[in-house]
PQR file of N, CA, C, O and H, with PARSE charges and radii, in Angstrom:
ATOM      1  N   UNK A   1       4.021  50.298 -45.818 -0.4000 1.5000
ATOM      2  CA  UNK A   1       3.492  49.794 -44.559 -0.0000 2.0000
ATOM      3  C   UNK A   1       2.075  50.338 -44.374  0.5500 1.7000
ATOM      4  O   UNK A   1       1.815  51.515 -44.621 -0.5500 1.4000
ATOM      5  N   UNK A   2       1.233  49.533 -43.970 -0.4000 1.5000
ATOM      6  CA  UNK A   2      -0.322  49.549 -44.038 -0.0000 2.0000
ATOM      7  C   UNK A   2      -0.281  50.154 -42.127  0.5500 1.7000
ATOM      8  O   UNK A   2      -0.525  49.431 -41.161 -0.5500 1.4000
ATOM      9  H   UNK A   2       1.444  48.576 -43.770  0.4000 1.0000
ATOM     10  N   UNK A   3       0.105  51.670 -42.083 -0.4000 1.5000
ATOM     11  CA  UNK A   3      -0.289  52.281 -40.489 -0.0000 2.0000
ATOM     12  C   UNK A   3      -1.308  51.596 -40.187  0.5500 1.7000
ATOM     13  O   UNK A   3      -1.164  50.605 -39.472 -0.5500 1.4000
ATOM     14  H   UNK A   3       0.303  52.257 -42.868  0.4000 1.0000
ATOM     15  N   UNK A   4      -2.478  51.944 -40.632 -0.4000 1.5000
ATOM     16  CA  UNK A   4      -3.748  52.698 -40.837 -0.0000 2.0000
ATOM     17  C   UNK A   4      -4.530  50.940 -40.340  0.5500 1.7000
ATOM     18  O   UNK A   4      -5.637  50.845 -39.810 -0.5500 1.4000
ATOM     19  H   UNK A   4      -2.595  52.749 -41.213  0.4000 1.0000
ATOM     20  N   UNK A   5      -3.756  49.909 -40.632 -0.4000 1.5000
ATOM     21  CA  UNK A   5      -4.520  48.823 -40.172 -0.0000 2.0000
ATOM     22  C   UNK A   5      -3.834  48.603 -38.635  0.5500 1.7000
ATOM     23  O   UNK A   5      -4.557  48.326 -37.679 -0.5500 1.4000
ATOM     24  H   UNK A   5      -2.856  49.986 -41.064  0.4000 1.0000
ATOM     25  N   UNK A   6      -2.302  48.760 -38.489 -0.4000 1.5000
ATOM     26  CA  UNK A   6      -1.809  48.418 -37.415 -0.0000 2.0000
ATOM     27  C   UNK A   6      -2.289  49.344 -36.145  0.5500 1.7000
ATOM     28  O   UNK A   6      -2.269  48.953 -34.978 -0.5500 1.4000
ATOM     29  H   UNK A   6      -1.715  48.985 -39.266  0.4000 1.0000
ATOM     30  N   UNK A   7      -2.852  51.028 -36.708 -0.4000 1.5000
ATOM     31  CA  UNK A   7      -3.452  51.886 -35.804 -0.0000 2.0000
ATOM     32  C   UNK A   7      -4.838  50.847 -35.254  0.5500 1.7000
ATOM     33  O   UNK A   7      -5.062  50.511 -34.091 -0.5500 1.4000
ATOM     34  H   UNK A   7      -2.869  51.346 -37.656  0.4000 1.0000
ATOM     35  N   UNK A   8      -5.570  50.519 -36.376 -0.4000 1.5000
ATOM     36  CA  UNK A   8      -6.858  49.928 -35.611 -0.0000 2.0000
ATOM     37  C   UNK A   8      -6.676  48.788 -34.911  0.5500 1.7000
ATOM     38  O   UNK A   8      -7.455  48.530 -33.993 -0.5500 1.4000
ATOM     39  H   UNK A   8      -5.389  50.791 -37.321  0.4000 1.0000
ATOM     40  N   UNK A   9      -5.481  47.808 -35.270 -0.4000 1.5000
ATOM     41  CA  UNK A   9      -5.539  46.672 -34.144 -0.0000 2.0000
ATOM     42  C   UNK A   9      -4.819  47.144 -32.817  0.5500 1.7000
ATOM     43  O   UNK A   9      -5.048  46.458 -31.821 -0.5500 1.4000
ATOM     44  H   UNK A   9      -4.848  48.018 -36.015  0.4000 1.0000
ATOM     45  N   UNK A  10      -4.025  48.170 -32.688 -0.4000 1.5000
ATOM     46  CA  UNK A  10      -3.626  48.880 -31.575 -0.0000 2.0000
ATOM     47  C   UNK A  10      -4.941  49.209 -30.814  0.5500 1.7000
ATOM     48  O   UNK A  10      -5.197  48.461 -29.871 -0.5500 1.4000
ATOM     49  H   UNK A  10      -3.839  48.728 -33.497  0.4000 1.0000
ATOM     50  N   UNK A  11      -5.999  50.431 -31.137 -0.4000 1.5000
ATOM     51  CA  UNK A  11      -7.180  50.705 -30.703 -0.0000 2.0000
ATOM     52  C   UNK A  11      -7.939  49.578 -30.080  0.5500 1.7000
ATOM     53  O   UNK A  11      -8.451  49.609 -28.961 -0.5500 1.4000
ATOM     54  H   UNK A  11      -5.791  51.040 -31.903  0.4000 1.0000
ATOM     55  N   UNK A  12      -7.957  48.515 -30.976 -0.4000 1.5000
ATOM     56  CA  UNK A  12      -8.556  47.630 -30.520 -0.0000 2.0000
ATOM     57  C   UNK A  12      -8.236  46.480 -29.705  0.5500 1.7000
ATOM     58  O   UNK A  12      -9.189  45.890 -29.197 -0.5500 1.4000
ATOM     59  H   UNK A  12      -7.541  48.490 -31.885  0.4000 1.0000
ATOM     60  N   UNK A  13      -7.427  46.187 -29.554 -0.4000 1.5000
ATOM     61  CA  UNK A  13      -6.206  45.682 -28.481 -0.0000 2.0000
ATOM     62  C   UNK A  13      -6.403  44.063 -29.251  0.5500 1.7000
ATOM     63  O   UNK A  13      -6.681  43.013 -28.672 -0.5500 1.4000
ATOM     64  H   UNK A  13      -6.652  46.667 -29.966  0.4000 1.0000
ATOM     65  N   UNK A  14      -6.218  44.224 -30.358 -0.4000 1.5000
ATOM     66  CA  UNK A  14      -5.953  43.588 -31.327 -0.0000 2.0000
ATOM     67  C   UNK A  14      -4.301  42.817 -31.464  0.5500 1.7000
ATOM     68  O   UNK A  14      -3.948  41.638 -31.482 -0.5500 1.4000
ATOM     69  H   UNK A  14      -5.992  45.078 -30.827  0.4000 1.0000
ATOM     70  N   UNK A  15      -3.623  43.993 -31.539 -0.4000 1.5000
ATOM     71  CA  UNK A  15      -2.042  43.889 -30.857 -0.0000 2.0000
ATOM     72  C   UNK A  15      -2.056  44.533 -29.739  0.5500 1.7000
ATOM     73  O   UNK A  15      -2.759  45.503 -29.456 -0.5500 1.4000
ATOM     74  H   UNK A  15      -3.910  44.951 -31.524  0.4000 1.0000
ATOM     75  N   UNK A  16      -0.989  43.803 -28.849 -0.4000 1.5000
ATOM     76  CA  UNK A  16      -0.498  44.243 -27.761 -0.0000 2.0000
ATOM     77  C   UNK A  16       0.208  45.556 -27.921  0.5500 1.7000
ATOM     78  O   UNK A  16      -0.310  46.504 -27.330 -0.5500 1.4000
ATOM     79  H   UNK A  16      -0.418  43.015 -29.080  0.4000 1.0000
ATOM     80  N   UNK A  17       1.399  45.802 -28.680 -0.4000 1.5000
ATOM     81  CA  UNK A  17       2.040  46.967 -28.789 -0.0000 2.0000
ATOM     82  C   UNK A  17       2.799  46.330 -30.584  0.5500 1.7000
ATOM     83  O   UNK A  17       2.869  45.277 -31.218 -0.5500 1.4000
ATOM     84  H   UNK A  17       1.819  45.032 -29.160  0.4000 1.0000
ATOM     85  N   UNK A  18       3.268  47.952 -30.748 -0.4000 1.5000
ATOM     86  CA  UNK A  18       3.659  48.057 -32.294 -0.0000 2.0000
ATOM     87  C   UNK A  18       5.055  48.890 -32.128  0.5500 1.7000
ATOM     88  O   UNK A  18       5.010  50.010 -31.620 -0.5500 1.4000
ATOM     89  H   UNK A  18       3.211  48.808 -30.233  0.4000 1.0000
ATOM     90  N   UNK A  19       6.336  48.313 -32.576 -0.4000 1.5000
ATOM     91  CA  UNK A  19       7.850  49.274 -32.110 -0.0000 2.0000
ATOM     92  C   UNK A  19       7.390  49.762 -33.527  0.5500 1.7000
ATOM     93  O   UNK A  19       6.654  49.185 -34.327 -0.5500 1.4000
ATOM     94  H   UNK A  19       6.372  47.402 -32.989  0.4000 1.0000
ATOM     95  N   UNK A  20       8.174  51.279 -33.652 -0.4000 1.5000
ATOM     96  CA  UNK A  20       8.477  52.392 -34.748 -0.0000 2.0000
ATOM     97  C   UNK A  20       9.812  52.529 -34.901  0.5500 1.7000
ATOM     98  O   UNK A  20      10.462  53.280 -34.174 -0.5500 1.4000
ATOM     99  H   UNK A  20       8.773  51.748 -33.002  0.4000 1.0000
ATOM    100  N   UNK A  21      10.355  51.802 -35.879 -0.4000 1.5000
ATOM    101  CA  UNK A  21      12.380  52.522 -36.115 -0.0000 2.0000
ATOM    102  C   UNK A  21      12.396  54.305 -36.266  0.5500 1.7000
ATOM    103  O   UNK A  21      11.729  55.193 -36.795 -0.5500 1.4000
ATOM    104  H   UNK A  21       9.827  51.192 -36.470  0.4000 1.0000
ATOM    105  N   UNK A  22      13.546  54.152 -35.479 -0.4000 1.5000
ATOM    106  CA  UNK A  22      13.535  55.714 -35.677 -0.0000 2.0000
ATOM    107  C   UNK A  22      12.695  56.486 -37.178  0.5500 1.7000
ATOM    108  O   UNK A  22      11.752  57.262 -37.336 -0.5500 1.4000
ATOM    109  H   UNK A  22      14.088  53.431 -35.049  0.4000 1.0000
ATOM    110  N   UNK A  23      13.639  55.771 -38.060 -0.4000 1.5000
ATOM    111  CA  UNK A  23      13.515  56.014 -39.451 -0.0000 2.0000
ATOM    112  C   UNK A  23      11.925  55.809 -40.178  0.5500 1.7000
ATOM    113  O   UNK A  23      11.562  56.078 -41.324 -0.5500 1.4000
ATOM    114  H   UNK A  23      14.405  55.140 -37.932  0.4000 1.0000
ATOM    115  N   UNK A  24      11.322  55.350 -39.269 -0.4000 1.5000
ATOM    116  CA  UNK A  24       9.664  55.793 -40.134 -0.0000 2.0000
ATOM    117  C   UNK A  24       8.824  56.336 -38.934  0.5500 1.7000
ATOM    118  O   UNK A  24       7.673  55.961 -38.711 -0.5500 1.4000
ATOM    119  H   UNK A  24      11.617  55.132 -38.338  0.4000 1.0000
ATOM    120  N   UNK A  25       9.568  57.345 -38.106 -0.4000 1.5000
ATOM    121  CA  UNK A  25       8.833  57.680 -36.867 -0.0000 2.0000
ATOM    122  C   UNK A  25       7.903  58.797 -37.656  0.5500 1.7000
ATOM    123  O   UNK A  25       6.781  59.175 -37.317 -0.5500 1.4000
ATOM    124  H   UNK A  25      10.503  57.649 -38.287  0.4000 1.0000
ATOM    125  N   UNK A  26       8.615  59.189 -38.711 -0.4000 1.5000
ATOM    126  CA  UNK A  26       7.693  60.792 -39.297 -0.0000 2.0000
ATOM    127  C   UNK A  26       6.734  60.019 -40.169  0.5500 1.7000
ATOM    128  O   UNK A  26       5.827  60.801 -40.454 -0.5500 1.4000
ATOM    129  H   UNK A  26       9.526  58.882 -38.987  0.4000 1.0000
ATOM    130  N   UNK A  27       6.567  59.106 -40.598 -0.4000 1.5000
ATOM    131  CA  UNK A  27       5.665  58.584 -41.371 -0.0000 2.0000
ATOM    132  C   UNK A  27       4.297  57.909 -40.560  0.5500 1.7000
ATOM    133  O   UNK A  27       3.121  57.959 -40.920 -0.5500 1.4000
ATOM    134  H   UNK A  27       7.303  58.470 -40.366  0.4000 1.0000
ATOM    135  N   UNK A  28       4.912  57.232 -39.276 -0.4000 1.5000
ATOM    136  CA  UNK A  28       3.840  56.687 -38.483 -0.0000 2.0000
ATOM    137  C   UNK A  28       2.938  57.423 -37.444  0.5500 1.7000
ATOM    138  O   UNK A  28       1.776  57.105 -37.188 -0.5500 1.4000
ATOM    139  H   UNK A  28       5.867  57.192 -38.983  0.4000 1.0000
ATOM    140  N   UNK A  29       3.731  58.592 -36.803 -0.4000 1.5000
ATOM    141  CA  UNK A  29       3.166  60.013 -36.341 -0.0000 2.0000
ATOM    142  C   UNK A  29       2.480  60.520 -37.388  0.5500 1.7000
ATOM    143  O   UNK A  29       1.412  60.783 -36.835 -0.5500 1.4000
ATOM    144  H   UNK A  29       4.675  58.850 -37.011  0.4000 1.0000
ATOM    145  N   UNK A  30       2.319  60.928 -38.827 -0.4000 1.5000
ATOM    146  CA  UNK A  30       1.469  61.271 -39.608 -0.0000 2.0000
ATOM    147  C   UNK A  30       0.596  60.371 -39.707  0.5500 1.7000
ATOM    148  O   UNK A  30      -0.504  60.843 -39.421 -0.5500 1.4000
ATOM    149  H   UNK A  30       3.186  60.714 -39.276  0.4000 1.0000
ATOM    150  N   UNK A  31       0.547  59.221 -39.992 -0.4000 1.5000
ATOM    151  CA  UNK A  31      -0.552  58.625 -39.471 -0.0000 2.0000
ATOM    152  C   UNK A  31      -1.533  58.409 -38.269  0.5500 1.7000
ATOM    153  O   UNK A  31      -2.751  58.235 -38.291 -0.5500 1.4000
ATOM    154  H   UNK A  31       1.441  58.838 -40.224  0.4000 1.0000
ATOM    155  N   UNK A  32      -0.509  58.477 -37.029 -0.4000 1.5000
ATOM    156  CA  UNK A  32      -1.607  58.480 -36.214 -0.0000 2.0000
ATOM    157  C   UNK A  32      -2.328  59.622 -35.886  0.5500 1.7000
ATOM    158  O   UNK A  32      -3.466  59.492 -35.437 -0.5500 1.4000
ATOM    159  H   UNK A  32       0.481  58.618 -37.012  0.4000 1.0000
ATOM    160  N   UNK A  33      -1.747  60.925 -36.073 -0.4000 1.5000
ATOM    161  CA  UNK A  33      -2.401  62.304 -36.461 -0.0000 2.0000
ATOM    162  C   UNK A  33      -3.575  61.952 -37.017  0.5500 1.7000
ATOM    163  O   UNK A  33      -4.321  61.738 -36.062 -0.5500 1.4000
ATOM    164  H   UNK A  33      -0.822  61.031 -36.438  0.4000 1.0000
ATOM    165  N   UNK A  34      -4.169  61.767 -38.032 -0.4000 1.5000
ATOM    166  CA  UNK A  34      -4.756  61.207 -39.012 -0.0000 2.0000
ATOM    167  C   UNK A  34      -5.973  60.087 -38.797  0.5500 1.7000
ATOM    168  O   UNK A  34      -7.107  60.003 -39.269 -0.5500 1.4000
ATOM    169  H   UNK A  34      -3.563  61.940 -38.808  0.4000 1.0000
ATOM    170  N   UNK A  35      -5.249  59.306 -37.910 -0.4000 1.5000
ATOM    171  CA  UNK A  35      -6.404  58.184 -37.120 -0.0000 2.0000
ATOM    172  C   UNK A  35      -7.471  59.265 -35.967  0.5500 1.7000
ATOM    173  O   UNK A  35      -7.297  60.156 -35.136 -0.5500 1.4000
ATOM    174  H   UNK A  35      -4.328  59.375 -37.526  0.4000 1.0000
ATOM    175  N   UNK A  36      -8.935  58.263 -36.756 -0.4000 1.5000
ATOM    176  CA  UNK A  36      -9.787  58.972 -35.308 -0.0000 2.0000
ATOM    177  C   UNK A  36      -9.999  58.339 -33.817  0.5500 1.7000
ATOM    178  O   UNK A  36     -10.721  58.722 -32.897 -0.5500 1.4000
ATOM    179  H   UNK A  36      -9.076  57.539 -37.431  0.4000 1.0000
ATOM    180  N   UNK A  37      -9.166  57.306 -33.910 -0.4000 1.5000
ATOM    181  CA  UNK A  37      -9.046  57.209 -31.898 -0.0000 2.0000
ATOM    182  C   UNK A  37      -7.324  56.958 -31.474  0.5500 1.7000
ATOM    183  O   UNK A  37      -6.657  56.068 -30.946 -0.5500 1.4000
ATOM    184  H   UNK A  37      -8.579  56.996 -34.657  0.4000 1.0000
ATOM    185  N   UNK A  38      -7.149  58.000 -31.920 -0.4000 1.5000
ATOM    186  CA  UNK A  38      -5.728  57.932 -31.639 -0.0000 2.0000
ATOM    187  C   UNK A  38      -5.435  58.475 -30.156  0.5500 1.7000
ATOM    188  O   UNK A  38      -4.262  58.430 -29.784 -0.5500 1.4000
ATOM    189  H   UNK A  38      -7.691  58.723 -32.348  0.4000 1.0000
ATOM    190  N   UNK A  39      -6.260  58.909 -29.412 -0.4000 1.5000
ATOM    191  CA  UNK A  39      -6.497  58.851 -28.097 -0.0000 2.0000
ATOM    192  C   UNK A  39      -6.764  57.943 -27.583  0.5500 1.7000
ATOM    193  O   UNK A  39      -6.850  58.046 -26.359 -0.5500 1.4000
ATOM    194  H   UNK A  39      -7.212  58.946 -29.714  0.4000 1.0000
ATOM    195  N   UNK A  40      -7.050  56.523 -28.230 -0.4000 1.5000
ATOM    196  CA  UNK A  40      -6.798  55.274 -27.468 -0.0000 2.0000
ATOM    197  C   UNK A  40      -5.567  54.598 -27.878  0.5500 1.7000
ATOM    198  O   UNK A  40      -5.456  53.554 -28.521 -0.5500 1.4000
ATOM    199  H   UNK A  40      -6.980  56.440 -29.224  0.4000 1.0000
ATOM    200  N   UNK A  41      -4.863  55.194 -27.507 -0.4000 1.5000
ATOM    201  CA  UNK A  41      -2.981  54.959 -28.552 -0.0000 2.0000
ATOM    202  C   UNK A  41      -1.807  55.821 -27.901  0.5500 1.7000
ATOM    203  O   UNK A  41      -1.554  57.020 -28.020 -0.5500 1.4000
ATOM    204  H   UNK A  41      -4.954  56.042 -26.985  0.4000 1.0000
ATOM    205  N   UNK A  42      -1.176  54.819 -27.176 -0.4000 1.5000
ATOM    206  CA  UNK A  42      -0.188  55.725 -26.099 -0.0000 2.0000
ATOM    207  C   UNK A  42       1.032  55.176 -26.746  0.5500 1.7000
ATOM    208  O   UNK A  42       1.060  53.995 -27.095 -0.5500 1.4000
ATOM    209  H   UNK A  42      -1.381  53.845 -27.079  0.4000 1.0000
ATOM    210  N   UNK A  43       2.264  56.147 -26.963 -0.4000 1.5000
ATOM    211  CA  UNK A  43       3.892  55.875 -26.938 -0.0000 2.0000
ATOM    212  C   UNK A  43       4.645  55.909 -26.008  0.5500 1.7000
ATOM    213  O   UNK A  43       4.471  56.567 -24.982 -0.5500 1.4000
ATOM    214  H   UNK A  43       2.242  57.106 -26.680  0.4000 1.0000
ATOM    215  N   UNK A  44       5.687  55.113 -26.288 -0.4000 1.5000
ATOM    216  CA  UNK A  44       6.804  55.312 -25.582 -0.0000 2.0000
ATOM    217  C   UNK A  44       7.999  55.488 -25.592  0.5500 1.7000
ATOM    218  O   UNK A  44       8.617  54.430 -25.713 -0.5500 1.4000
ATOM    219  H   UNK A  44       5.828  54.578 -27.121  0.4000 1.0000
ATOM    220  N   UNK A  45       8.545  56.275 -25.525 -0.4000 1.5000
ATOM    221  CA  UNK A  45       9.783  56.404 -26.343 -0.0000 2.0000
ATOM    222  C   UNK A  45      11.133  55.363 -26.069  0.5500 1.7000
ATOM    223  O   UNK A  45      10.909  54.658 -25.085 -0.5500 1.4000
ATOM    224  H   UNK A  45       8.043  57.135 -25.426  0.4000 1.0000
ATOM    225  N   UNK A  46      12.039  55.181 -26.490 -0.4000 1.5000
ATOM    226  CA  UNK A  46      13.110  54.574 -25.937 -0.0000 2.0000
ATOM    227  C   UNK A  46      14.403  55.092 -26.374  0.5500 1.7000
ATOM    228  O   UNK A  46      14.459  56.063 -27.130 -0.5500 1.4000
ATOM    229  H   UNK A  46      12.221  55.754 -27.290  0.4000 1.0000
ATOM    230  N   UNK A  47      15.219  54.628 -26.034 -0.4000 1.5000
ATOM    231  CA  UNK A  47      16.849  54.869 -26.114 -0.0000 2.0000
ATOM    232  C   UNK A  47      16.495  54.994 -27.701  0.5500 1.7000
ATOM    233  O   UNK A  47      15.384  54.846 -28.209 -0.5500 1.4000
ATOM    234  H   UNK A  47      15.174  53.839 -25.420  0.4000 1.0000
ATOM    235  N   UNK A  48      17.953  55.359 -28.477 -0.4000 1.5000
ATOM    236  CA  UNK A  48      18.176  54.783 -29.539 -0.0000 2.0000
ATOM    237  C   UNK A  48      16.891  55.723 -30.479  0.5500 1.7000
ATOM    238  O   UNK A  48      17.239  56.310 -31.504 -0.5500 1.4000
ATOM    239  H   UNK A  48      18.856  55.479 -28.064  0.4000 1.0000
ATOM    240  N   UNK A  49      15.685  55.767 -30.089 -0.4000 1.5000
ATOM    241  CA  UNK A  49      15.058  56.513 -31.534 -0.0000 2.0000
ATOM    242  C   UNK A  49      13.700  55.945 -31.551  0.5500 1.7000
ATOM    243  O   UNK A  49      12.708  56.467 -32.057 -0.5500 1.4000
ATOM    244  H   UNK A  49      15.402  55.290 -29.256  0.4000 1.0000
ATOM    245  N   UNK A  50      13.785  54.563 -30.804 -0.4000 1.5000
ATOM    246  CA  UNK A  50      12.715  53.613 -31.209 -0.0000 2.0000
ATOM    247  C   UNK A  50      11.271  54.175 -30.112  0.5500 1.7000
ATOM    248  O   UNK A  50      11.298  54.916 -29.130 -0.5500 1.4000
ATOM    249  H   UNK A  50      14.591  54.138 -30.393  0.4000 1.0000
ATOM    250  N   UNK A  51      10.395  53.643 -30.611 -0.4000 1.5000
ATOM    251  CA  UNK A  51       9.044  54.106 -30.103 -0.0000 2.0000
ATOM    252  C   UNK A  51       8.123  53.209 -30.229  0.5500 1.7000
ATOM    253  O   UNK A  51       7.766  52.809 -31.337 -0.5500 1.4000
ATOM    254  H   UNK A  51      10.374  53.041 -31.409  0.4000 1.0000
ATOM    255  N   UNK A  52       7.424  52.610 -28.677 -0.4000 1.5000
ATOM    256  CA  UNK A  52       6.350  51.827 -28.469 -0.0000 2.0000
ATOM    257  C   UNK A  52       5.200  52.116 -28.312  0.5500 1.7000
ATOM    258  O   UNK A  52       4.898  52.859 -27.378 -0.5500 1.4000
ATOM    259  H   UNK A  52       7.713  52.935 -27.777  0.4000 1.0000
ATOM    260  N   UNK A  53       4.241  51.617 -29.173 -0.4000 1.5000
ATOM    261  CA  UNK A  53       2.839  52.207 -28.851 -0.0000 2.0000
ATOM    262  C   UNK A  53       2.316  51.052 -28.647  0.5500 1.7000
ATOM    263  O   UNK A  53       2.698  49.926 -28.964 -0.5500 1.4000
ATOM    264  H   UNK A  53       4.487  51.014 -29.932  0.4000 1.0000
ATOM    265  N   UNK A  54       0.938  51.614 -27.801 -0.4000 1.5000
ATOM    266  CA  UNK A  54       0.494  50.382 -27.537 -0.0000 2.0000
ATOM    267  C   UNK A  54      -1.248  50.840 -27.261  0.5500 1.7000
ATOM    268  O   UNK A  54      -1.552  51.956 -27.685 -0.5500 1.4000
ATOM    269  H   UNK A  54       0.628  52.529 -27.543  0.4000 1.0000
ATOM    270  N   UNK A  55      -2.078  50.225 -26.751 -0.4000 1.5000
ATOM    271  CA  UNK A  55      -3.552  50.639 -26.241 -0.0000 2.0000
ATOM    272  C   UNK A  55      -3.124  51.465 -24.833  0.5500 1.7000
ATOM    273  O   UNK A  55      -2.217  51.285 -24.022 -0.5500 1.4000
ATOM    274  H   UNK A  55      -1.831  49.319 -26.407  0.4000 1.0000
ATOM    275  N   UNK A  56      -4.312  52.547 -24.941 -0.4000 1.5000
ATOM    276  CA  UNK A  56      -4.169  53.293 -23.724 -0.0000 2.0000
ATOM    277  C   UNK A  56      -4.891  52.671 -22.665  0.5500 1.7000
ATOM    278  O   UNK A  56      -5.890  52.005 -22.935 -0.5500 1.4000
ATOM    279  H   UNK A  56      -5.049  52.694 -25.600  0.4000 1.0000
ATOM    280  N   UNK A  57      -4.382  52.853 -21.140 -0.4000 1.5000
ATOM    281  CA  UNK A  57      -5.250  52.283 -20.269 -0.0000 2.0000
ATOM    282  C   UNK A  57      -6.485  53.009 -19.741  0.5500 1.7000
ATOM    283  O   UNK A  57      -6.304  54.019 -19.061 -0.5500 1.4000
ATOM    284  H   UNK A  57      -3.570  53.393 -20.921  0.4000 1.0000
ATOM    285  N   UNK A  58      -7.401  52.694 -19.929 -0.4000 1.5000
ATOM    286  CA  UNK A  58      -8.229  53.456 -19.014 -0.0000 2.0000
ATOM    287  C   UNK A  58      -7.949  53.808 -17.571  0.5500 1.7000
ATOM    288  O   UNK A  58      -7.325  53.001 -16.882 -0.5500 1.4000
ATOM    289  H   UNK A  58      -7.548  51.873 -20.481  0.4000 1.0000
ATOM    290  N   UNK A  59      -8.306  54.791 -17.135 -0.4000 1.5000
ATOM    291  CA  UNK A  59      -7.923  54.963 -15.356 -0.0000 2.0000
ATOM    292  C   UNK A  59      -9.838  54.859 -14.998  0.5500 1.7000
ATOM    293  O   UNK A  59     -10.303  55.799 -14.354 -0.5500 1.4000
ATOM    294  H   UNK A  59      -8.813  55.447 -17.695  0.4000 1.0000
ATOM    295  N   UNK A  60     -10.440  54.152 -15.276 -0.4000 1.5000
ATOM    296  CA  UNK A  60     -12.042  54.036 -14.929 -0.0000 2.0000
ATOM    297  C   UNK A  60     -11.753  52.727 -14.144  0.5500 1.7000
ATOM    298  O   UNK A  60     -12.673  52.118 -13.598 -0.5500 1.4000
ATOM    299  H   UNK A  60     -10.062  53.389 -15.799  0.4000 1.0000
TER
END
């Protein structure tokens, strides 16, 4: 899985939001570690394991 492109269309509000299966949560957290605007990149967690990220909102 190509993170590293789905991180930049996240940033860029390219995609709306991106779900994470439990099961590649340690692989996609190392990536976004790794990304340099990963401060424009918010999660969310859910039931079950799964995790939504999406663009952060500005409060400006």
């Amino acid at each position: 899985m190509d993170y590293q492109k789905i991180l930049e269309q996240l940033a860029e509000g390219e995609l709306d939001q991106y779900e994470v299966a439990p099961q590649d949560a340690f692989d996609f957290q190392a990536a976004l570690r790794a990304f340099g605007k990963r401060q424009n990149i918010t999660g969310r967690a859910l039931r079950g394991g799964k995790i939504i990220y999406s663009q952060s909102k500005s409060e400006n």
